[in-house]
N, C-alpha and C positions, 0 to 999 in steps of 0.2 A: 504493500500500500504506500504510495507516495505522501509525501507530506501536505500538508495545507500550503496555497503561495503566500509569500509573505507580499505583504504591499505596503509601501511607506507613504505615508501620505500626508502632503505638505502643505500647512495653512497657517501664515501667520496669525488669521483671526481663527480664532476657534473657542467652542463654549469656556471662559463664563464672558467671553467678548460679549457683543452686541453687534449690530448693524447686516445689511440684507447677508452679503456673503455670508455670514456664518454658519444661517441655515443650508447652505448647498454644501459646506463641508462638512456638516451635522450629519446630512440624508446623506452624502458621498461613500462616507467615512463609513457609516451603517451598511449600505449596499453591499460595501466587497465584505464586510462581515457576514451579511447573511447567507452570502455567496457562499461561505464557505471556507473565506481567507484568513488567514492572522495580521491582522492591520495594526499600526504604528502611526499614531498621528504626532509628526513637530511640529511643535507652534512655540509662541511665544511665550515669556510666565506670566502668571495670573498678574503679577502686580502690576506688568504695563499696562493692562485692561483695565485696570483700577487706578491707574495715574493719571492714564493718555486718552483714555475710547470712551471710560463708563462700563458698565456690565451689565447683564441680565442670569443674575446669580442662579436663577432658577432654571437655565439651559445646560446647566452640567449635568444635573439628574436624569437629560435625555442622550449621553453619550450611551452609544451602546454597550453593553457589558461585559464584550468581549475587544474591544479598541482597547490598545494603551497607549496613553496620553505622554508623550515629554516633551519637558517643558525646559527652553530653554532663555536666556538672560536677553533683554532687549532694553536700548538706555535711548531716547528720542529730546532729546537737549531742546529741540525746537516748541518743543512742547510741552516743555519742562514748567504746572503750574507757580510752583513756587517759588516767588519772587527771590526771595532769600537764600535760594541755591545759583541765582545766576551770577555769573562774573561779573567786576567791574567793570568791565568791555562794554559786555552787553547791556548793564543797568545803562552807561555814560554814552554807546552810539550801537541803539539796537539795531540800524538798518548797517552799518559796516558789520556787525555780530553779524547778523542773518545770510551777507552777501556770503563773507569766508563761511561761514557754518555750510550755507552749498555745495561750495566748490569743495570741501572737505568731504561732503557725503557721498558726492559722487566719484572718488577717487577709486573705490573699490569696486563700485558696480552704480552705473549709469541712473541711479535713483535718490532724489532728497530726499532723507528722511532714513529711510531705510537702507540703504547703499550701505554702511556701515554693518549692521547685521552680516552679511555674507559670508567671514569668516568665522564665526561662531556657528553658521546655519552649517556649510561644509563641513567643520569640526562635528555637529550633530548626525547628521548623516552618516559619515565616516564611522561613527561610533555604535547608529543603529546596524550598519552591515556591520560590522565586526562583533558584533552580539549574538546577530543572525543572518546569516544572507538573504539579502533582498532580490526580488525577483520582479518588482515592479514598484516604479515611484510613479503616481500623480500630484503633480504639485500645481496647485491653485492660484491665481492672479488675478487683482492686484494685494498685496503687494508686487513686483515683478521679483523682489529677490529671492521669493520662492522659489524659483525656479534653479537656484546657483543649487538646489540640492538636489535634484532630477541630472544636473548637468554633469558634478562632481562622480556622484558613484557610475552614469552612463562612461564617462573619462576614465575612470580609475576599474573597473571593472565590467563593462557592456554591459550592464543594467538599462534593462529597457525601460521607458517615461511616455507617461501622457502630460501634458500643458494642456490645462482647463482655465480660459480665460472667461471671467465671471464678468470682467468687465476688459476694454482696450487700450494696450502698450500706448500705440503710436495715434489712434484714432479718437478726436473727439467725437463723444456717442453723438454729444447735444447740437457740433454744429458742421457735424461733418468733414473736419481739416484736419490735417495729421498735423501733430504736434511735435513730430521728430523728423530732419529732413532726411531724404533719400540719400543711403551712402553714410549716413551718422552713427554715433557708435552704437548707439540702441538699436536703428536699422540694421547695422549687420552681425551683431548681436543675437535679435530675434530671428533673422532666420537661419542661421545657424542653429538655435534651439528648436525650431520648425523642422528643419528639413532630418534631423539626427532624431526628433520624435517617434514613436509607434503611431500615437497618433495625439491631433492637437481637437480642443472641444472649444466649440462655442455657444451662447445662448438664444442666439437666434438665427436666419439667414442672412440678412444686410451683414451681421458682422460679419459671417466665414465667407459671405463674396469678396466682401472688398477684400479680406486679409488672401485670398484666393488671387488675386488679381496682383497685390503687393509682394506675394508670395509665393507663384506658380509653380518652382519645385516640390515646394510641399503641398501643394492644393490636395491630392489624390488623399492626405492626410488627416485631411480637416473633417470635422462631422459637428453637426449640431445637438446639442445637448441643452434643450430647455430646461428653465427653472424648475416650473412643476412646484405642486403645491405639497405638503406636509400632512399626511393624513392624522397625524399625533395630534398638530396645531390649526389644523382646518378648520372651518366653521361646518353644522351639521346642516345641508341642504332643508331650507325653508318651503315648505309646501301648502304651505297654509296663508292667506291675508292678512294682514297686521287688523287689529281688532280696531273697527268703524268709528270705535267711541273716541278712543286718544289721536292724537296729531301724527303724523308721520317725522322721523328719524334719518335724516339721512346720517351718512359716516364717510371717514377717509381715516386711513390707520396707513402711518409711513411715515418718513424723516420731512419736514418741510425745511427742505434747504433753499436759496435761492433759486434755485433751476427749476422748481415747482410753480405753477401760475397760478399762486395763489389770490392774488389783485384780481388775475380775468375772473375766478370764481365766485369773490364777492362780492364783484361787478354783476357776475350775471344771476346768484342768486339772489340781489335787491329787486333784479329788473322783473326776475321769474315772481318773487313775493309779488309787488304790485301788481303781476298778469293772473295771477293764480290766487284764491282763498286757500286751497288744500297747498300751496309752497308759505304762503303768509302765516299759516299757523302752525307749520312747522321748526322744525330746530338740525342743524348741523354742525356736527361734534367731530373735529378734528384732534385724530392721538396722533403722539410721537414727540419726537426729538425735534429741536429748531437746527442741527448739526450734527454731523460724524464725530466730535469731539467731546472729550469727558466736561471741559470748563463750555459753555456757551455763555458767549458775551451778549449782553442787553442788545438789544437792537436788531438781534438776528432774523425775527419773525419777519415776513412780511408784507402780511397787513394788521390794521387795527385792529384787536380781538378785546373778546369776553374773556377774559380767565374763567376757563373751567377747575373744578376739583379734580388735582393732578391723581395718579397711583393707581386705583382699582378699577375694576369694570364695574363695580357695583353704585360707584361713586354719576355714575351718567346720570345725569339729571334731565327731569319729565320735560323744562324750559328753557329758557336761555334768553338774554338777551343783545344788546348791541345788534340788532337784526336778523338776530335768531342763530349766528355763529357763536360755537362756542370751542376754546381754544384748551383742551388738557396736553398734561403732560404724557409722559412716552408710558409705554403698558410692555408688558414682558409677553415676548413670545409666548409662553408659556400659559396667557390669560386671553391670546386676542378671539378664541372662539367664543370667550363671554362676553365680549364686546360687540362680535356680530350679532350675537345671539339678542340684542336690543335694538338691532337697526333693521330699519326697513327699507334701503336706498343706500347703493355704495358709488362712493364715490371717485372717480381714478382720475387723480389728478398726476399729472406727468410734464418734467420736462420737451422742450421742443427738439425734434431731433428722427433722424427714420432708422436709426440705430437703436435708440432705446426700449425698451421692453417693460421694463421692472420685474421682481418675483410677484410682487401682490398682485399681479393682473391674475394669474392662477389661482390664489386663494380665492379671491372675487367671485371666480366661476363656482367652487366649489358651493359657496353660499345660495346659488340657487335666486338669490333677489336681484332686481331688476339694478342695470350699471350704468351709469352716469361719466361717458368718457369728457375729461377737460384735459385735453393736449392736442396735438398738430394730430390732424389725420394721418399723415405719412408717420407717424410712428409706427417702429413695429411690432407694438402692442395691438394696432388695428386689424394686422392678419391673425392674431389670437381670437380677436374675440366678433371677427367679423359674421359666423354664424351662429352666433350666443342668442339666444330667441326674446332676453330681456335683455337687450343693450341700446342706448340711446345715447350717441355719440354726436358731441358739437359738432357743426360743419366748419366750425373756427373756433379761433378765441374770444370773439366780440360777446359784448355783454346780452345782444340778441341770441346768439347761438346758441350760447350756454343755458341761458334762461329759457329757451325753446324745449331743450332736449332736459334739464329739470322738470317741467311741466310735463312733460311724456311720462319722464319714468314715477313721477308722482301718481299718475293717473294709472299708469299699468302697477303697481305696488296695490293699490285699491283694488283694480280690476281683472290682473292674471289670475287664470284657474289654474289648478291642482295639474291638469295636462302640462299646461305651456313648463310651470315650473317643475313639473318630471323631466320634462324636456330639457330644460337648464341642467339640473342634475346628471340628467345622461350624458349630456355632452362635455361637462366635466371632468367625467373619468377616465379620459386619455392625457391629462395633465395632470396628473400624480406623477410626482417625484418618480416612484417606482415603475412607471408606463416609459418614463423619461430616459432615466439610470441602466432600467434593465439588460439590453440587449449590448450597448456596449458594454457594461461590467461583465455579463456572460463571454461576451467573445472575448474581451484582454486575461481571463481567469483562467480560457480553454489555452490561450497564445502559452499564455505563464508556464499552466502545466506540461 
């Protein structure tokens, strides 16, 4: 009987992080265990998560129980909250700090911030195969320096690697320009990691064409690998009406960073309230983070909100005022099915961009209630959810559009029967994680063996 494959599997964010990537390394990481494999996940240690990102303490409990986790030292100076740790440099001229802090970071490997890690990430690696022999790394992006641990044991011993990019090296998602030019170190950098891969994943098509087109030798390599929703953390398919007597609920659960068009939304739900009685008596409760980062500076939000009651799902309140938005704090993965479980209208608000996707557009489906798209139509969230039977997508960002296609899915949240919403349900079962994950972790297990 042959052994289990070993797979090492590379995430700088991994539970008790926070933010979207973590769940795909969560479900990744799980996959080749139930496969059948002995999985090794490196990442970072816990205390950068807790200095640098924030955490969601209650996503450790869902590592799988046969994953072992190491954890290795990660120091991010740029980030560093605590005044009284920075140097005199930096206190007396923080933009000469900040300039050298780059060019420093990038000396080892072509990344601010992270570029520094590399050597300790190789030291890790090195030290998992020498434990046990590794027969397969997948190592995850961004960070990109994941990937110096995929590169180091394929170098030092033919260990074969997948690069699972979650998000783009050289490609802005949002406005389509590469950000690294052709011939740069990171260009040829990347396809070197590209073309020495087994194979490279993406999360949707726009991305693996272009990176197809930038990087023809490896194209035959590339496959897509959507998000996929979390059946642990799903919400449970709604079949039923929101009861006649209370107001309707819309929702949005997600980071609201700038690239979110947050403005165009409550622009067009004032416009939607005064066209509509059933939008005017209603309430819109946006969860999340204002940021990727543990400290968020004032100012971040942006638009005017209500402060909602931050923390739990139970905390959603029947009203709200300031025009009926209402602004909470971020909720743990590990809670957002109690939070759909009060909405009756979800909301997908998205940066602009025909790259973008998000993970939540999957969970969305799972919900079964009617979707409210706020982003460019050419996103390519729109080919997810373009046969979804309750979706009602702005034709734009104008405060008409938006307010147009609120007023719909108000009226179909009152009015879908029990079919249509079977309907939503079924159609969401090809966007599980595991619908997603399967067939490539079956064929790299069988390559392994």
């Amino acid at each position: 009987m042959t052994r289990p494959a070993h797979v090492l599997y590379v995430a700088w964010g991994f539970p008790p992080a926070r933010g979207g990537g973590v769940y795909r390394a969560l479900a990744t990481s799980a996959a080749f265990a139930d496969a059948g494999a002995r999985v090794t996940v490196l990442t970072a240690a816990r205390e950068a998560f807790e200095r640098y990102t924030a955490v969601d303490a209650a996503l450790e409990a869902h590592v799988h129980p046969e994953v072992s986790v190491r954890r290795l030292p990660f120091d991010w100076p740029a980030r560093e909250p605590d005044r009284a740790r920075w140097s005199a440099v930096r206190r007396a001229a923080p933009r000469v700090w900040w300039r050298v802090r780059k060019e420093l970071d990038r000396v080892s490997f072509p990344e601010v911030g992270y570029g520094p890690w590399r050597r300790v990430l190789e030291a890790g690696a090195r030290q998992v195969h020498a434990d046990r022999a590794v027969d397969l790394v997948v190592a995850t992006a961004n960070p990109y320096v994941d990937l110096v641990a995929a590169d180091v044991l394929h170098r030092d011993h033919g260990v074969p690697y997948v690069v699972d990019y979650r998000d783009a090296w050289q490609l802005d998602v949002f406005t389509g320009r590469r950000k690294h030019r052709r011939g740069s170190r990171v260009d040829r950098l990347e396809g070197r990691l590209m073309r020495d891969a087994r194979e490279v994943w993406f999360v949707n098509e726009p991305i693996r064409a272009w990176h197809a087109e930038q990087h023809p030798a490896a194209a035959a390599l590339m496959h897509v690998v959507a998000n996929g929703y979390d059946p642990q953390f799903a919400p449970a398919p709604r079949l039923e009406a929101p009861d006649p007597a209370r107001p309707l609920r819309f929702g949005y659960i997600g980071t609201m960073s700038r690239q979110v068009p947050l403005e165009a939304f409550r622009a067009g739900w004032a416009a939607a309230a005064a066209r509509s009685a059933e939008v005017a008596s209603a309430t819109a409760h946006l969860w999340g983070h204002s940021s990727h980062y543990a400290v968020e500076h004032p100012g971040s939000s942006s638009i005017p909100v209500t402060p909602g009651t931050p923390g739990t799902p139970s905390a959603l309140p029947t009203g709200g005022s300031g025009g009926g938005v209402v602004v909470h704090g971020p909720v743990s993965k590990t809670a957002v099915a109690e939070v759909y479980a009060q909405l009756d209208v979800l909301l997908l608000i998205l940066g602009t961009g025909r790259y973008v996707t998000s993970g939540k557009v999957y969970e969305y489906l799972a919900s079964a209630l009617p979707v409210v798209s706020v982003h460019d139509p050419g996103n390519a969230a729109t080919q997810v959810l373009v046969d979804y039977p309750l979706w009602f997508p702005a034709r734009d960002l104008s405060a008409e559009a938006v307010a147009t296609a609120l007023v719909s899915a108000a009226a179909a949240a009152r009015t879908a029967d029990r079919a249509t919403r079977q309907a939503c349900a079924d159609f969401a079962l090809a966007s599980s994680r595991e619908a997603q994950l399967g067939q490539r972790v079956s064929a790299l297990l069988d390559a392994a063996r």
